[in-house]
Backbone of each chain as nested JSON, in Angstrom:
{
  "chains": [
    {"id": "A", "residues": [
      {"number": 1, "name": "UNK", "atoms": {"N": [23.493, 37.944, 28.473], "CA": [23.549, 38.94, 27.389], "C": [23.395, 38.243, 26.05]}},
      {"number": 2, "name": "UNK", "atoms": {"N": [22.617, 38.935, 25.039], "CA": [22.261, 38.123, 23.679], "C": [23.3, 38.502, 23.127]}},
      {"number": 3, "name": "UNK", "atoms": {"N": [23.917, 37.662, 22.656], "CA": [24.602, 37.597, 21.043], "C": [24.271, 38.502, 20.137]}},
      {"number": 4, "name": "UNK", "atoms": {"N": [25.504, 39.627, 19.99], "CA": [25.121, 40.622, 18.549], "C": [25.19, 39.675, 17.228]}},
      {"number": 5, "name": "UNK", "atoms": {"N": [26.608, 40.398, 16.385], "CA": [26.557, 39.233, 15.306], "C": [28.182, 38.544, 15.919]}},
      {"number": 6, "name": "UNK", "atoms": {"N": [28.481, 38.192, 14.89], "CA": [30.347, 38.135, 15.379], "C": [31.228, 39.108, 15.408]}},
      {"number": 7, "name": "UNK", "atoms": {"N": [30.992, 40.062, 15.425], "CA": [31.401, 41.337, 15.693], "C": [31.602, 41.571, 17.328]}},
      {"number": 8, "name": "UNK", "atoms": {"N": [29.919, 41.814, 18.042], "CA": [30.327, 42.418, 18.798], "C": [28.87, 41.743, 19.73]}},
      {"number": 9, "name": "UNK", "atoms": {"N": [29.292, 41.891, 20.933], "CA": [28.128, 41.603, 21.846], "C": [27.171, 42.61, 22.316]}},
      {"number": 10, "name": "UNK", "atoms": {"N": [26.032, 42.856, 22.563], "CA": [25.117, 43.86, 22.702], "C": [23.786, 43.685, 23.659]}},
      {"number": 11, "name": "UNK", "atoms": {"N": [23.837, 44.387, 24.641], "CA": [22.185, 44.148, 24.995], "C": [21.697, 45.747, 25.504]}},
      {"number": 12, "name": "UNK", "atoms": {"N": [20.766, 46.482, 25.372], "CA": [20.126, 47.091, 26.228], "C": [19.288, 46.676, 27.151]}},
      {"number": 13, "name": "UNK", "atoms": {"N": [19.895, 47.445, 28.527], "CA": [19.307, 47.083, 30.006], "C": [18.178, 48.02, 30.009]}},
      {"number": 14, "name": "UNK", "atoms": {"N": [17.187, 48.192, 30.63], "CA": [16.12, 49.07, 30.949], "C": [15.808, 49.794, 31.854]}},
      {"number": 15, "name": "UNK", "atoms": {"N": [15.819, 51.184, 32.35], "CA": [15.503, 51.628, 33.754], "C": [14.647, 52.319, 34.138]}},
      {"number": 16, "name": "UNK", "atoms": {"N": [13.757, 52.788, 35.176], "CA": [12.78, 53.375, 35.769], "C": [13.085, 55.335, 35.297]}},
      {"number": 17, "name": "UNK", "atoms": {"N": [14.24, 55.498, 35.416], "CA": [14.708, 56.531, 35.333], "C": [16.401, 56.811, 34.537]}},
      {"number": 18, "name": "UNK", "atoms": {"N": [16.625, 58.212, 35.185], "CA": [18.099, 58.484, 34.627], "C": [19.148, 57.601, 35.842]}},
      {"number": 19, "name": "UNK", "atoms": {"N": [18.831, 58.268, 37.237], "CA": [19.704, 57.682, 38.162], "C": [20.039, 56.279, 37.96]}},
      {"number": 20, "name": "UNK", "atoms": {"N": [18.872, 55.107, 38.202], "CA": [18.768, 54.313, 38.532], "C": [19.549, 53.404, 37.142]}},
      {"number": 21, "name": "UNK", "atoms": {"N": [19.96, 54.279, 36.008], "CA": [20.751, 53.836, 34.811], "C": [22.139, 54.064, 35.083]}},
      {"number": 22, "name": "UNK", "atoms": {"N": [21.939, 55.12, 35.563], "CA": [23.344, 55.466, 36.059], "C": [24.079, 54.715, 36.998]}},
      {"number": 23, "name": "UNK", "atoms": {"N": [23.129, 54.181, 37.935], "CA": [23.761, 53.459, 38.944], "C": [24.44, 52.101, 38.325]}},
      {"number": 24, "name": "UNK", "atoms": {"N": [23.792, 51.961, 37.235], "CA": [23.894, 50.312, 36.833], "C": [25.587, 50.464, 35.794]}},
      {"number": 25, "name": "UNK", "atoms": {"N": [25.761, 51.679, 35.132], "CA": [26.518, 52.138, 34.178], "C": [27.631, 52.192, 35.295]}},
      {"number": 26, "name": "UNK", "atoms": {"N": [27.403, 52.598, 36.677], "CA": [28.308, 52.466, 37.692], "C": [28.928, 50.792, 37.956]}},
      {"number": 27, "name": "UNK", "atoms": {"N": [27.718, 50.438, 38.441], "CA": [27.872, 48.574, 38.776], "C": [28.793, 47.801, 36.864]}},
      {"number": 28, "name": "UNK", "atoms": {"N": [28.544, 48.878, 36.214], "CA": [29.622, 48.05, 34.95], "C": [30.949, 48.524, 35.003]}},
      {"number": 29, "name": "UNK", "atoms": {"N": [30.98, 49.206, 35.647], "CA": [32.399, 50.012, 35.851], "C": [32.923, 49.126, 36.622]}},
      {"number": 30, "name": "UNK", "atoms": {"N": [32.605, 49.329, 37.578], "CA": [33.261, 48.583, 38.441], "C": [33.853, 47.203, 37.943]}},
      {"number": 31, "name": "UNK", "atoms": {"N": [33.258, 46.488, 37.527], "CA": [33.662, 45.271, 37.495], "C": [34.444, 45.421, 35.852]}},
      {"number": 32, "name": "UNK", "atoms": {"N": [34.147, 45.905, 35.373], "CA": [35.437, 46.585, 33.827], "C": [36.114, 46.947, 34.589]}},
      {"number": 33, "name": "UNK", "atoms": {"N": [36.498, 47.156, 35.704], "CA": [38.067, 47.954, 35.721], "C": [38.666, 46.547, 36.906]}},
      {"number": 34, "name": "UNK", "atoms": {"N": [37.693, 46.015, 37.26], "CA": [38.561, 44.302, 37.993], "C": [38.554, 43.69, 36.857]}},
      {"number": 35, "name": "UNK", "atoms": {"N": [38.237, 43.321, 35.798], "CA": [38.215, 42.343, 34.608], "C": [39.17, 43.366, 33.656]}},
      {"number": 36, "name": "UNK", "atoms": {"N": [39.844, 44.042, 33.708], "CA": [40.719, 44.819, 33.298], "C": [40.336, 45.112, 31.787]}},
      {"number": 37, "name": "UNK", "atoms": {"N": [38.876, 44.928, 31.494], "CA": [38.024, 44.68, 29.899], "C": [36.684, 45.814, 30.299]}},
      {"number": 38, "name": "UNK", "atoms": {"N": [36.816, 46.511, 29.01], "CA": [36.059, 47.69, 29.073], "C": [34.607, 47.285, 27.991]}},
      {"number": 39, "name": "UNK", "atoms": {"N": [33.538, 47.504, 28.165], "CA": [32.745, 47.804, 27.035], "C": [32.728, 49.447, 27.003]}},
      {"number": 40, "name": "UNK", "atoms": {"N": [32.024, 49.532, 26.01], "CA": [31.122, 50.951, 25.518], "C": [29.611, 50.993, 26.121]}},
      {"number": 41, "name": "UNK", "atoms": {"N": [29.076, 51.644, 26.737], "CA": [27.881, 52.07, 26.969], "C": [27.229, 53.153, 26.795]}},
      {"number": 42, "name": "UNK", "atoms": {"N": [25.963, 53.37, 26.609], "CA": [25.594, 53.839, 25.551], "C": [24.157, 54.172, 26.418]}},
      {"number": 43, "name": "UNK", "atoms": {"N": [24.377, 55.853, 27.561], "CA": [23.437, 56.158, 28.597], "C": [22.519, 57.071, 28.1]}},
      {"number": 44, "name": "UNK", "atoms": {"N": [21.199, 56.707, 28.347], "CA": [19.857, 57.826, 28.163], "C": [18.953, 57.469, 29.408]}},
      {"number": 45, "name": "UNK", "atoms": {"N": [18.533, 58.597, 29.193], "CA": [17.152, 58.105, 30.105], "C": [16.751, 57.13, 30.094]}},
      {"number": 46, "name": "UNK", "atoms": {"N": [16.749, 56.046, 31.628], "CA": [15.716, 54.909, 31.568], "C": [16.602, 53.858, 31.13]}},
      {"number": 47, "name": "UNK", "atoms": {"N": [17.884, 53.93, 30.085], "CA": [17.868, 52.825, 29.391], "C": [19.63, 53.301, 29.437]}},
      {"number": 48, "name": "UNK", "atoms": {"N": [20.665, 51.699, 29.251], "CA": [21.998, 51.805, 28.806], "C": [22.385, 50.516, 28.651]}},
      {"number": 49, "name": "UNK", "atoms": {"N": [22.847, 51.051, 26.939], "CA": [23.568, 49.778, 25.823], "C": [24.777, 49.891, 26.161]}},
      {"number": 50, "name": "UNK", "atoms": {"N": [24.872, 48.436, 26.272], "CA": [26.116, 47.687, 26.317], "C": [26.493, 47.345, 25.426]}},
      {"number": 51, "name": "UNK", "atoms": {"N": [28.031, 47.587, 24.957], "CA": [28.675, 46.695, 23.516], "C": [29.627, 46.456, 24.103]}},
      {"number": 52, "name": "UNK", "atoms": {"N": [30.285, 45.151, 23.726], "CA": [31.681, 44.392, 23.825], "C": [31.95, 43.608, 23.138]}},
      {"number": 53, "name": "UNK", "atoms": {"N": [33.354, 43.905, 23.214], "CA": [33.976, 43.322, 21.504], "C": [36.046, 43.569, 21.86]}},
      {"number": 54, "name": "UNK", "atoms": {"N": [36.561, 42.527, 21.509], "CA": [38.003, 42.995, 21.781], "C": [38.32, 43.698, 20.534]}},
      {"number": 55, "name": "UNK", "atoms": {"N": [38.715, 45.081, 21.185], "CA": [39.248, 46.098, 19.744], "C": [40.699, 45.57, 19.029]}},
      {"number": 56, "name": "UNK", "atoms": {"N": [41.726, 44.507, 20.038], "CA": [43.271, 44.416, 19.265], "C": [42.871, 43.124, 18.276]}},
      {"number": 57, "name": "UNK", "atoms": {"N": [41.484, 42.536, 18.71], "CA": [41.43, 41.882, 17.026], "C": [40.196, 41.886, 16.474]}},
      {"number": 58, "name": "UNK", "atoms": {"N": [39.438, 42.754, 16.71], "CA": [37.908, 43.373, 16.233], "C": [36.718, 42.345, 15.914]}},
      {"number": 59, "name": "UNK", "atoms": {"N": [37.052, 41.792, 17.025], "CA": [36.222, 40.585, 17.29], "C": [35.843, 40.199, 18.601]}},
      {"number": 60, "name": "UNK", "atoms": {"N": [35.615, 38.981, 18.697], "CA": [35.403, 38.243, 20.061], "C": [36.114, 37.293, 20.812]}},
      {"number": 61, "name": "UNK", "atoms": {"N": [36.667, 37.379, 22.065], "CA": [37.548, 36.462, 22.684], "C": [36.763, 36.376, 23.99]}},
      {"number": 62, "name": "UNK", "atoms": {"N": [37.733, 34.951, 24.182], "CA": [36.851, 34.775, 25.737], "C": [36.529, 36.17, 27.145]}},
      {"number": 63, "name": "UNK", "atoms": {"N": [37.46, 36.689, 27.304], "CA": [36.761, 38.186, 27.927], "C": [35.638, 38.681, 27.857]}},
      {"number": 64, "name": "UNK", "atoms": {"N": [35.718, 38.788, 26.472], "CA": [34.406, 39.527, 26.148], "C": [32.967, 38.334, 26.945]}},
      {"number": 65, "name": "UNK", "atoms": {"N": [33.04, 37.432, 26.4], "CA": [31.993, 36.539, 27.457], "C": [31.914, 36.174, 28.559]}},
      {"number": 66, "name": "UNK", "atoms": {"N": [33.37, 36.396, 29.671], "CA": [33.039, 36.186, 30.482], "C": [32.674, 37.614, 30.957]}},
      {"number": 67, "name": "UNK", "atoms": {"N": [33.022, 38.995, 30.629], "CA": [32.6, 40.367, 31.289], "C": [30.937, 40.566, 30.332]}},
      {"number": 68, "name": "UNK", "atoms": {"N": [30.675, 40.276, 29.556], "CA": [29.159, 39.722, 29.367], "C": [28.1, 39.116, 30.484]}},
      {"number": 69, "name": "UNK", "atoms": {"N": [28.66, 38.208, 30.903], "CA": [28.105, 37.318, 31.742], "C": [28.056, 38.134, 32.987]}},
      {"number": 70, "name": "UNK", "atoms": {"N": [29.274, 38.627, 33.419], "CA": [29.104, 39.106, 34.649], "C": [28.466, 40.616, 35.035]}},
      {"number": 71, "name": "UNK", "atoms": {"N": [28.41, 41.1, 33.777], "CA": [27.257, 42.424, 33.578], "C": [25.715, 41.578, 33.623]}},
      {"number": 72, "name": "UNK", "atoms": {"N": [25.486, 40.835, 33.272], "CA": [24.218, 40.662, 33.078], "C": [23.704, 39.976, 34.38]}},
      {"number": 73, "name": "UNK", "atoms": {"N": [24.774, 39.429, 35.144], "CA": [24.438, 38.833, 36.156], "C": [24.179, 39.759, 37.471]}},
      {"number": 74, "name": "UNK", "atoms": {"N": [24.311, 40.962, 36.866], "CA": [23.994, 42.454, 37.785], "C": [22.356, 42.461, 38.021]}},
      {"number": 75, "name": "UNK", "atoms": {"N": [21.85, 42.94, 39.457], "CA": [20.585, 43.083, 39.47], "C": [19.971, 44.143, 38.463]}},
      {"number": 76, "name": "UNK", "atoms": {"N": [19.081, 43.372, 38.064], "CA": [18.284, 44.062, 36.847], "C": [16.913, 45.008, 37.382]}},
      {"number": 77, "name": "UNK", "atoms": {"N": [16.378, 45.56, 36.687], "CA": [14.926, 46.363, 37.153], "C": [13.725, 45.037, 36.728]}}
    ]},
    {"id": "B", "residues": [
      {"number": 1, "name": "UNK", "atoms": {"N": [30.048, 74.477, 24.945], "CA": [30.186, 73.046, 23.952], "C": [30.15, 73.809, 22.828]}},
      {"number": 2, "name": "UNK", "atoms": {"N": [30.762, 72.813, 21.667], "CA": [30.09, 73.671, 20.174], "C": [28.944, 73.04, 19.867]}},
      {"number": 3, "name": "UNK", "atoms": {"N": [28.213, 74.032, 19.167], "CA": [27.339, 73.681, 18.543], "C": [26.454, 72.419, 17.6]}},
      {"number": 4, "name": "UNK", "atoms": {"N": [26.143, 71.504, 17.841], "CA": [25.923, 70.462, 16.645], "C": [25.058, 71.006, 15.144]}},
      {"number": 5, "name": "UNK", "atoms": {"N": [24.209, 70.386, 14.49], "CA": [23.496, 70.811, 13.913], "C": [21.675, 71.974, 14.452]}},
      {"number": 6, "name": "UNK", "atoms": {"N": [21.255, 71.945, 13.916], "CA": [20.195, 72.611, 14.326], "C": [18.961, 71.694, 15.627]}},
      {"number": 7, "name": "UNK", "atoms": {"N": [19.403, 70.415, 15.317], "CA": [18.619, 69.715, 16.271], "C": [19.354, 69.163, 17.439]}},
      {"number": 8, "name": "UNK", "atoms": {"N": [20.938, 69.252, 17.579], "CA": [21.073, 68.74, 18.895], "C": [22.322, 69.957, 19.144]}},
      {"number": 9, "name": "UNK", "atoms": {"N": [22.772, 69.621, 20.702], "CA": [24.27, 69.763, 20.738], "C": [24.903, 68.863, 21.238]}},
      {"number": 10, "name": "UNK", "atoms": {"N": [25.705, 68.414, 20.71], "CA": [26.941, 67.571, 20.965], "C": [28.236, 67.937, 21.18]}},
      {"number": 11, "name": "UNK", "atoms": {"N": [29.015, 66.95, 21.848], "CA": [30.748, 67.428, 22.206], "C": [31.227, 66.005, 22.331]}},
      {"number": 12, "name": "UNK", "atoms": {"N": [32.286, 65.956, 22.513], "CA": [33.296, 64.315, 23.004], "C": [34.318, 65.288, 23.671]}},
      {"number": 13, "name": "UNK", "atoms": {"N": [34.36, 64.852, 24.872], "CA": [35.238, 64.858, 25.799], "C": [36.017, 63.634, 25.98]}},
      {"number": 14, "name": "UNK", "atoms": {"N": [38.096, 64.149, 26.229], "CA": [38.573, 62.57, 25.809], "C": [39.174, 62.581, 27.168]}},
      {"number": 15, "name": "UNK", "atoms": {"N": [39.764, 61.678, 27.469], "CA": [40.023, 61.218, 29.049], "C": [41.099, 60.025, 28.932]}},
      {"number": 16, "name": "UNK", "atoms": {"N": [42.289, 60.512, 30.346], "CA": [43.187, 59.438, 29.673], "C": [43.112, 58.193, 30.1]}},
      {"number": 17, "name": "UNK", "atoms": {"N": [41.75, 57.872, 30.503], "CA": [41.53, 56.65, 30.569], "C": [39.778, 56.113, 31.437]}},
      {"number": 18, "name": "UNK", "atoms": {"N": [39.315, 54.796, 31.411], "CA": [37.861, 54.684, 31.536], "C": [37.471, 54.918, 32.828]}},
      {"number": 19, "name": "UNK", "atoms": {"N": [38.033, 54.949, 33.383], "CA": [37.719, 55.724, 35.031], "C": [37.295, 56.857, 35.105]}},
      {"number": 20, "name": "UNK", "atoms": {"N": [38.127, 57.563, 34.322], "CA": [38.579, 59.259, 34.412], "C": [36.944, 59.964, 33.509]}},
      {"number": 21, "name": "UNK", "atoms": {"N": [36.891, 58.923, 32.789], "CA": [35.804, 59.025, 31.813], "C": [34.556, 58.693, 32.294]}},
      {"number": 22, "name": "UNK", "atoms": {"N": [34.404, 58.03, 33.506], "CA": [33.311, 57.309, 34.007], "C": [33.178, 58.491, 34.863]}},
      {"number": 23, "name": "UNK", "atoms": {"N": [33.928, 59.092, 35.657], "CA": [34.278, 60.084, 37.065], "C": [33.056, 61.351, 36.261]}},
      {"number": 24, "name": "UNK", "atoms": {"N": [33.666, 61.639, 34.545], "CA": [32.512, 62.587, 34.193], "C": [31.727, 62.466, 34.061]}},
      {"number": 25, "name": "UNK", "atoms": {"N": [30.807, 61.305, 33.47], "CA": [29.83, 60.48, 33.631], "C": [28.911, 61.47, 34.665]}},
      {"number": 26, "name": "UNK", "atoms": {"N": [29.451, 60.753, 36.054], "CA": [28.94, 60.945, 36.928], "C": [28.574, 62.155, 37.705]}},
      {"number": 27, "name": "UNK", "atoms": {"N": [29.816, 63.268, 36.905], "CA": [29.191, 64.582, 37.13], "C": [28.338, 65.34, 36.162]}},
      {"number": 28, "name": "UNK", "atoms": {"N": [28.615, 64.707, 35.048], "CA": [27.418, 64.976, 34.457], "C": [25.876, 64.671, 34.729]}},
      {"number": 29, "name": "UNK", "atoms": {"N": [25.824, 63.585, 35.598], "CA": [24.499, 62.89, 35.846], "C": [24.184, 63.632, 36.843]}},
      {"number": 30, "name": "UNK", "atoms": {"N": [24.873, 63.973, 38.025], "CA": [24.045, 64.94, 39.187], "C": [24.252, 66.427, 38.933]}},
      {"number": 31, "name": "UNK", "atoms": {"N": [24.657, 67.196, 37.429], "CA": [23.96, 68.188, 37.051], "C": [22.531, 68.085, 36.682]}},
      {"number": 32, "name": "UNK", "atoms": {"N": [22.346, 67.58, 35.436], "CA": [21.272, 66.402, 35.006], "C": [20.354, 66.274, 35.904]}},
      {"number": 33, "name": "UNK", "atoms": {"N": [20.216, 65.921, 36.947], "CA": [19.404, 65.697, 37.874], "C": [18.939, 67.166, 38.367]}},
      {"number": 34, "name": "UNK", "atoms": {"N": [20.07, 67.843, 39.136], "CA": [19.67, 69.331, 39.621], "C": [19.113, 70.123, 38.354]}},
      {"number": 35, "name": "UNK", "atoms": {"N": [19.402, 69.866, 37.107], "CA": [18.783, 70.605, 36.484], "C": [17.159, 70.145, 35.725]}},
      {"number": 36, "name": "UNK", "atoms": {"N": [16.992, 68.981, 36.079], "CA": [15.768, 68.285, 35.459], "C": [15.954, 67.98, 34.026]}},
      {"number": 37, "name": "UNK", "atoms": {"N": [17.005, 67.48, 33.602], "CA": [17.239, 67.638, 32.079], "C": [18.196, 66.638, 32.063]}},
      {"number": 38, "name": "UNK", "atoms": {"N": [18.47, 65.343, 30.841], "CA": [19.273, 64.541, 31.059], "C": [20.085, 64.537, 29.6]}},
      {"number": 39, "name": "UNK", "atoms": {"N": [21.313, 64.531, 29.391], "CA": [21.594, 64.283, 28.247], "C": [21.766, 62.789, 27.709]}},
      {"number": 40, "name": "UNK", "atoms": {"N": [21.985, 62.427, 26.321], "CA": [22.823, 61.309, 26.455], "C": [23.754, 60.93, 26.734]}},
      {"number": 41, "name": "UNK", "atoms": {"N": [24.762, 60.031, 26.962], "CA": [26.379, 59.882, 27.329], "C": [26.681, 58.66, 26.173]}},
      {"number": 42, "name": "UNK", "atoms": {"N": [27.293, 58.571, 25.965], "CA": [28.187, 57.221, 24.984], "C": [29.602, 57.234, 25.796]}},
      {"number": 43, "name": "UNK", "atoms": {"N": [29.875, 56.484, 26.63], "CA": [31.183, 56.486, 27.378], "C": [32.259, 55.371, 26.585]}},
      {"number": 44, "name": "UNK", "atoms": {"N": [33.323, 55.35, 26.693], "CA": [34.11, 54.102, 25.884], "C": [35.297, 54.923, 26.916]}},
      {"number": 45, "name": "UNK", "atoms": {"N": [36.101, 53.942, 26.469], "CA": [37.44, 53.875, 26.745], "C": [38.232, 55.486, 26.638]}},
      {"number": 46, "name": "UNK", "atoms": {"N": [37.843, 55.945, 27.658], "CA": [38.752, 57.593, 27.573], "C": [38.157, 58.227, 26.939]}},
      {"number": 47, "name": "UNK", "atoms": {"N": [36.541, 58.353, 26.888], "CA": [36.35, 59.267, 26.054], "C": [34.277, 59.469, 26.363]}},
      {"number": 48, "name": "UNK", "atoms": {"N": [34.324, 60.299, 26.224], "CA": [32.211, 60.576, 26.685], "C": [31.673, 61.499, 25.848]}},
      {"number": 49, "name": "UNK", "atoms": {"N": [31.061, 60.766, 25.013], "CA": [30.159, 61.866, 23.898], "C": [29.024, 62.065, 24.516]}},
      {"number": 50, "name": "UNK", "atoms": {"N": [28.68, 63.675, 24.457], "CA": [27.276, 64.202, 25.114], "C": [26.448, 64.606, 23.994]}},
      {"number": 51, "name": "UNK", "atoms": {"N": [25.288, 64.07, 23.837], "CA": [24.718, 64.937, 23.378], "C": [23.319, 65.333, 23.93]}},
      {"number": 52, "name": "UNK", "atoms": {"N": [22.777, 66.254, 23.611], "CA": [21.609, 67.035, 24.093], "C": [20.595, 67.854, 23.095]}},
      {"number": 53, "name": "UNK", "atoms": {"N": [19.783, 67.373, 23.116], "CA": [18.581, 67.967, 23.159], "C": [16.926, 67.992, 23.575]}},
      {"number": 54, "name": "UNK", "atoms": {"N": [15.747, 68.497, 23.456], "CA": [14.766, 68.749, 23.843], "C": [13.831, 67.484, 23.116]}},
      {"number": 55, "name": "UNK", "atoms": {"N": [13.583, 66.569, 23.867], "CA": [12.84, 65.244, 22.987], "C": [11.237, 65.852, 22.662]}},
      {"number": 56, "name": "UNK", "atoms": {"N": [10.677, 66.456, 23.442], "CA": [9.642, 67.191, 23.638], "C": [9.629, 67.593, 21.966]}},
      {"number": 57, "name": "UNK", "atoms": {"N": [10.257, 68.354, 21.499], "CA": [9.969, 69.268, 20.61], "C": [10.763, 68.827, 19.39]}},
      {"number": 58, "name": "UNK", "atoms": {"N": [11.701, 68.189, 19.94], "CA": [12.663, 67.444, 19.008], "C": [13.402, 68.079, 18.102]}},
      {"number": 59, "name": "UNK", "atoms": {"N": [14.323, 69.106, 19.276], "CA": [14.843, 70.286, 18.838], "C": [15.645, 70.787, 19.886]}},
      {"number": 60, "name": "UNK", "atoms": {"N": [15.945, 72.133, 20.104], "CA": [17.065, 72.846, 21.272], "C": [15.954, 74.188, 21.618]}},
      {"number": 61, "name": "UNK", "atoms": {"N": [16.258, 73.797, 23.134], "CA": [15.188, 74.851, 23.896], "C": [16.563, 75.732, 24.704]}},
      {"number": 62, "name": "UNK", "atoms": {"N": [16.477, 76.584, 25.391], "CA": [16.849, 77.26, 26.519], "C": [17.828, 76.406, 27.422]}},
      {"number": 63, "name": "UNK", "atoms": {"N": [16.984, 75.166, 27.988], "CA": [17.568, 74.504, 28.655], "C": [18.569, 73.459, 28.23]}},
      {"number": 64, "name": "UNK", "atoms": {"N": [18.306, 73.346, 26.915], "CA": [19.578, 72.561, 26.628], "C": [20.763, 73.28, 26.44]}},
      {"number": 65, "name": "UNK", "atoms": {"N": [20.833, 74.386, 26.184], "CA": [21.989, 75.456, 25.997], "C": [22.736, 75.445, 27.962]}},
      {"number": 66, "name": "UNK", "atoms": {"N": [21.463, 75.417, 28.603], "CA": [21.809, 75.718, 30.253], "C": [22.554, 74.069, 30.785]}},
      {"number": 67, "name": "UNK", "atoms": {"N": [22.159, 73.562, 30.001], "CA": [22.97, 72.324, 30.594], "C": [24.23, 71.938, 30.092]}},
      {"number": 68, "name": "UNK", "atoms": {"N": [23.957, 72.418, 28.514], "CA": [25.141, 72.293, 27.889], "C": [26.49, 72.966, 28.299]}},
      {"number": 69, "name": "UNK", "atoms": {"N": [25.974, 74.451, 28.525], "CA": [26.874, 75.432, 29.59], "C": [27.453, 74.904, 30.613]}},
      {"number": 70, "name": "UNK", "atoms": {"N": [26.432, 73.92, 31.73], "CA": [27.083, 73.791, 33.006], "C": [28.253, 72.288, 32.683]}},
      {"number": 71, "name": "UNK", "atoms": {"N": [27.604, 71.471, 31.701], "CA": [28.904, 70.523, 31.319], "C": [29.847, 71.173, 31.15]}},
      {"number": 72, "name": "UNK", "atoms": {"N": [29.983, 71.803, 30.692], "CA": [31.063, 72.243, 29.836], "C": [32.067, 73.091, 30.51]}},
      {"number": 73, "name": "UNK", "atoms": {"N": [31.642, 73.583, 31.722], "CA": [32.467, 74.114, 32.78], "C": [32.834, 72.97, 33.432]}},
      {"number": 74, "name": "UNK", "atoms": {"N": [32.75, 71.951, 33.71], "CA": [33.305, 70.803, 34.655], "C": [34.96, 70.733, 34.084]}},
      {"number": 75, "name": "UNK", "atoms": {"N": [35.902, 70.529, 34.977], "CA": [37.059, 70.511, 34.875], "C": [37.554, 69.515, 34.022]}},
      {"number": 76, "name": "UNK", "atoms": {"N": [38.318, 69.778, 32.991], "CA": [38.266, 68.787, 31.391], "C": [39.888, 68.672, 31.838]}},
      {"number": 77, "name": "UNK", "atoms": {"N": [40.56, 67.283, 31.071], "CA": [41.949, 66.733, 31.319], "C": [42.458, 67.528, 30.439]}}
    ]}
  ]
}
């Protein structure tokens, strides 16, 4: 996942369709609720943004990079 | 839903937590599907903003009112 600014981390994933976004918005769930660290996503057709960022100090801590990493390490289209 | 401005409709539905919020997600997505019409979602932490409208025309048709309707009956916390 690329680097937003120091704020917050960000990437949009890309998809064939709605489902096949959905499924992936699924595959982030999942693993946000074992990493007990949530992003925001951000679903349309074809496509869903990811942001992460720890809200109790409106920044970035190690969480946030390692649930980065392990979203992105999700099969992609 | 209420109404947004003249070009979309929007709502936020809040949820007491990202599961519960993901669970609508997902019934929102296989209306969406049965109805051929997808909205956006913005999911976060307990909470799913919808919005909808007609990209086509870049405006509110019929069917966005019909989808907006059937969200909006799904069982809310």
């Amino acid at each position: 996942m690329a680097g937003g600014n120091e704020h917050h981390l960000a990437k949009t994933y890309t998809w064939p369709d709605f489902k096949t976004a959905l499924d992936f918005v699924n595959q982030v769930g999942a693993i946000a609720e074992v990493e007990g660290h949530h992003p925001d996503l951000f679903l349309a057709w074809g496509k869903v943004e990811v942001t992460i960022w720890t809200h109790k100090i409106d920044g970035l801590t190690e969480s946030d990079f390692v649930l980065a990493a392990k979203i992105d390490a999700l099969p992609q289209y």
